[in-house]
C-alpha positions as a Python dict, from the first residue, in 0.01 Angstrom:
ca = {
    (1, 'X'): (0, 0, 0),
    (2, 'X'): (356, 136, -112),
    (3, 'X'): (527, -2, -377),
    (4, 'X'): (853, -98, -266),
    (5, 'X'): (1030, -174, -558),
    (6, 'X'): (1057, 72, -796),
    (7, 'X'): (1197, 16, -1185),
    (8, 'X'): (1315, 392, -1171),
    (9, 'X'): (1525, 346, -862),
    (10, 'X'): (1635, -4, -899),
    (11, 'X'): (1656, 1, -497),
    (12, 'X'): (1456, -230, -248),
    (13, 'X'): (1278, -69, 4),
    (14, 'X'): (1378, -116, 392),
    (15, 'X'): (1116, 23, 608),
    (16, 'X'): (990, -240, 765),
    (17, 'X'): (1333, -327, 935),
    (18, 'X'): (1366, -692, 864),
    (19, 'X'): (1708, -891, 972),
    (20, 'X'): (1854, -1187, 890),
    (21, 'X'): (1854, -1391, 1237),
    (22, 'X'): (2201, -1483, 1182),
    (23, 'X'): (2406, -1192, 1046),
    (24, 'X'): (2137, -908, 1089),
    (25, 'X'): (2184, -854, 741),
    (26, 'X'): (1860, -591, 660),
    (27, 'X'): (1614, -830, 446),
    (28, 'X'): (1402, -630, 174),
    (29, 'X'): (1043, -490, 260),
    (30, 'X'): (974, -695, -70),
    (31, 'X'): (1089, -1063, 12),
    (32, 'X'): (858, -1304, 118),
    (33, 'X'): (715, -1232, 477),
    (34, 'X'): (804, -1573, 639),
    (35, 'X'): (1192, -1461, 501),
    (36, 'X'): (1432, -1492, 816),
    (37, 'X'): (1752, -1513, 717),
    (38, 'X'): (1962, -1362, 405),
    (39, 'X'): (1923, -1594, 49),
    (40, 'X'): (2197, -1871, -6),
    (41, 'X'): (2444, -1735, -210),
    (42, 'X'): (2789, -1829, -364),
    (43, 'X'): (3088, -1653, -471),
    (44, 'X'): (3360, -1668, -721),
    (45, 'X'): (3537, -1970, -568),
    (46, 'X'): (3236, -2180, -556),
    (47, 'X'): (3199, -2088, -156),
    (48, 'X'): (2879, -2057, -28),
    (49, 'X'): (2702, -1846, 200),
    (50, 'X'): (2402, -1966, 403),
    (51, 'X'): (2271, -1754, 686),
    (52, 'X'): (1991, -2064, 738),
    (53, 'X'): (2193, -2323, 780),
    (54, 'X'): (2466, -2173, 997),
    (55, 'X'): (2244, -2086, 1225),
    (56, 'X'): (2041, -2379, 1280),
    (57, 'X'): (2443, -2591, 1255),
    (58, 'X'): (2508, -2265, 1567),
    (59, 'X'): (2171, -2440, 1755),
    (60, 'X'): (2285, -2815, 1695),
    (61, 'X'): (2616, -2766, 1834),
    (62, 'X'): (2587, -2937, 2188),
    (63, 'X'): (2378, -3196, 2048),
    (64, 'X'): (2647, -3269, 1746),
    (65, 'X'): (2948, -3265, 1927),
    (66, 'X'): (2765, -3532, 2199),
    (67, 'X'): (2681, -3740, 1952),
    (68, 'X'): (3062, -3677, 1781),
    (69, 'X'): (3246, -3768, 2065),
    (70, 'X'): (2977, -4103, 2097),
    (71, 'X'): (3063, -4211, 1708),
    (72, 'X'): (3461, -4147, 1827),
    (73, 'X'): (3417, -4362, 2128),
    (74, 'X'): (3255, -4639, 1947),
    (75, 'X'): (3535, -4644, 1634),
    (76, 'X'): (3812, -4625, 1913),
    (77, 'X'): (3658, -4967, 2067),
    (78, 'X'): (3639, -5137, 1742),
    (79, 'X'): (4004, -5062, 1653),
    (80, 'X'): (4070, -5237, 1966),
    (81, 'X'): (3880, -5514, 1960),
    (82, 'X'): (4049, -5563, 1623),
    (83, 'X'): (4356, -5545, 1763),
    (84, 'X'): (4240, -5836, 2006),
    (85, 'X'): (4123, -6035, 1728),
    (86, 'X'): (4456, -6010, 1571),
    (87, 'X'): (4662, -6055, 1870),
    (88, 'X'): (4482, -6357, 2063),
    (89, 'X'): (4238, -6490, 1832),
    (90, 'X'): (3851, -6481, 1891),
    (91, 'X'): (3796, -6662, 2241),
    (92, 'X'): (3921, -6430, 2480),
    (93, 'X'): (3976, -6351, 2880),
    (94, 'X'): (3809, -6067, 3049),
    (95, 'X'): (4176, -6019, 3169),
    (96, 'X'): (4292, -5939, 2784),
    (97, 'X'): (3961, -5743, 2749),
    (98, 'X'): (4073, -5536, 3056),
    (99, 'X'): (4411, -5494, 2882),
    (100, 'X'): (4306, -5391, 2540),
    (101, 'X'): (4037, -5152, 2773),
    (102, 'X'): (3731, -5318, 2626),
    (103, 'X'): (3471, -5231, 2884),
    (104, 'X'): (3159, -5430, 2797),
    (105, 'X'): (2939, -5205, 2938),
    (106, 'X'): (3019, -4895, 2677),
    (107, 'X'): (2820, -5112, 2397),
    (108, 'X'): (2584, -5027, 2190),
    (109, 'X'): (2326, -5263, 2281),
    (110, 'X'): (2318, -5603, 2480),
    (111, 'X'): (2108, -5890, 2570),
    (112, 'X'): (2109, -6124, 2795),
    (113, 'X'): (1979, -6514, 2749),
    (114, 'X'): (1849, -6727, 2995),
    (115, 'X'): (2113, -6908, 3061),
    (116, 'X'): (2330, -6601, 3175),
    (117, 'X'): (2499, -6570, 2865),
    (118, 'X'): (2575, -6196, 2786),
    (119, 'X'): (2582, -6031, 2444),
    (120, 'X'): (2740, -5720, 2376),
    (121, 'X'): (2722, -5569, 2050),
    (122, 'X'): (2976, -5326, 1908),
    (123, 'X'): (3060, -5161, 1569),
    (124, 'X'): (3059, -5480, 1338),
    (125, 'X'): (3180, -5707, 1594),
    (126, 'X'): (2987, -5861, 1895),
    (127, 'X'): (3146, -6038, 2222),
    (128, 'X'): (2955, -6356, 2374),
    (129, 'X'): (3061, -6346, 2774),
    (130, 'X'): (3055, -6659, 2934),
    (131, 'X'): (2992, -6576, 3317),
    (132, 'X'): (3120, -6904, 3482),
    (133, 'X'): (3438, -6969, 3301),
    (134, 'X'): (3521, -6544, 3199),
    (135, 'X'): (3571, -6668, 2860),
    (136, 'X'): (3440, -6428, 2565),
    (137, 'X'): (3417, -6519, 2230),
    (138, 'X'): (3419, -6211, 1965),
    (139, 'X'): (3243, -6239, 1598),
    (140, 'X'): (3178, -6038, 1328),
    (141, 'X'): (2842, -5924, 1330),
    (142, 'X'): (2676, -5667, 1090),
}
């Protein structure tokens, strides 16, 4: 086998044509042969460079802004049902949830108990629907 790397050139060796997957960077004949993508590195202002990382960050995009605009939805409906709270207190109509655009159904889980009573659970706060009278009451839950 050639040697790649030679102490009286101080160059690497190419010939095999290796790229990074993400910039297409060439990759030395001498790096590792499971090497895809071009070593993390960092420059003067403490910036780094990681062909790895951005790529696979490139490949989770879809999936990370989903679950983004998810995390945004479920802040926006706490600020609101805060807003509840502070306006009309913790027992509720589904009229004022309809006004402060609380939809019960966007929660992040629910249960339901024999006796009809629905619970929705939202960030740090659940909402206990009475069916028969459309009262709700809303507490804190962790």
């Amino acid at each position: 086998m050639k040697k790649i790397f030679t102490e009286k050139t101080g160059q690497f060796s190419y010939q095999l044509k290796r790229a990074c997957k993400f910039c297409s960077a060439p990759i030395p004949d001498d790096a590792h042969a499971t090497t895809e993508y071009c070593p993390k590195t960092w420059d003067e202002n403490g910036k780094v460079r990681d062909c790895k990382s951005d790529y696979h960050r490139e490949n989770d995009k879809p999936e990370r802004e989903i679950q983004a605009a998810y995390n945004g939805r479920n802040k926006a409906i706490k600020t609101r049902i805060e807003f509840l709270l502070i306006k009309h207190g913790d027992q509720v109509t589904t009229e004022m949830l309809d006004t402060y655009d609380i939809d019960l159904t966007e929660c992040l889980r629910y249960k339901v108990d024999p006796s009809s009573m629905l619970t929705s659970y939202f960030l740090n706060y659940k909402i206990v629907s009475n069916p028969f009278n459309n009262i709700h009451k809303i507490s804190f839950h962790d």
